[in-house]
N, C-alpha and C positions, 0 to 999 in steps of 0.2 A: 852501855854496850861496849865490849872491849874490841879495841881495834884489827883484830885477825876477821871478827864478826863481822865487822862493818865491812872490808873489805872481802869478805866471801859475799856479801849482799851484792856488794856492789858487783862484781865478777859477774853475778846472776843473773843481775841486772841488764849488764853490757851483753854477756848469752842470748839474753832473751829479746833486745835490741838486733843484734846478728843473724838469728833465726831466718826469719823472709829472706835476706839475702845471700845465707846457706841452703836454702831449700832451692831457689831460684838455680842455683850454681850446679848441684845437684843433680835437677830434675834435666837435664840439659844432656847431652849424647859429646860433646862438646869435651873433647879431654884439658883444654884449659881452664875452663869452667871449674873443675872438677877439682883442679891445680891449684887454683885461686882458692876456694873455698876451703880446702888442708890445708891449705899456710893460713888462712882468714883465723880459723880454728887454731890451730899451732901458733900462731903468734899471742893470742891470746891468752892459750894456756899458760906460755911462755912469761908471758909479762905479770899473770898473776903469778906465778911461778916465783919469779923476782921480786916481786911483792912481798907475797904471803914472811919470809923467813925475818925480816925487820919487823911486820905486824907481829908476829909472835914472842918476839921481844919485847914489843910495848907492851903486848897484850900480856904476858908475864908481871912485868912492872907494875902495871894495872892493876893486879889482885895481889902487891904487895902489900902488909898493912901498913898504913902512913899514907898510903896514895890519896889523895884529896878525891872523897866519892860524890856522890851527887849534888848539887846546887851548889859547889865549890868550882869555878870559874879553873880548871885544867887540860891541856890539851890545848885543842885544834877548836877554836869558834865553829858551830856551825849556822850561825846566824839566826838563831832559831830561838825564841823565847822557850826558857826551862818554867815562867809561871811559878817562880818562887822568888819571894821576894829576902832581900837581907835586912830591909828595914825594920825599926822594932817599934 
């Protein structure tokens, strides 16, 4: 997965964490409620925002040819057994 990817999951992810307490802010008559929840949103977008343009460079990188692909140890660990062994 190249890394613009992971990080729009991820974005989706956090949206989707945010949700219940956008709607709460929302549903509310309450003009700071309302305040909070644009900037809850807006900062968010914001920060993926700042994000995204370095992922798009790796993610570039990425699909250069020479880039070490799959069961080749590059990158960022994610702690995560890939299930392929290098032993022979």
């Amino acid at each position: 997965m190249l890394c613009a990817e992971a990080l729009c999951l991820r974005a989706v992810a956090k949206l989707d964490q945010l949700e219940q307490g956008f709607q709460d802010c929302i549903s509310s008559d309450d003009p700071e409620l309302w305040a909070i929840a644009l900037r809850m949103v807006g900062g968010h977008l914001l920060l993926t925002m700042r994000q995204l343009g370095p992922a798009l460079v790796i993610s570039e990188a990425e699909m250069e040819p020479g880039y070490p692909q799959c069961g080749q140890q590059a990158g960022m660990s994610t702690g995560m057994s890939t299930g392929m062994s290098t032993e022979d």
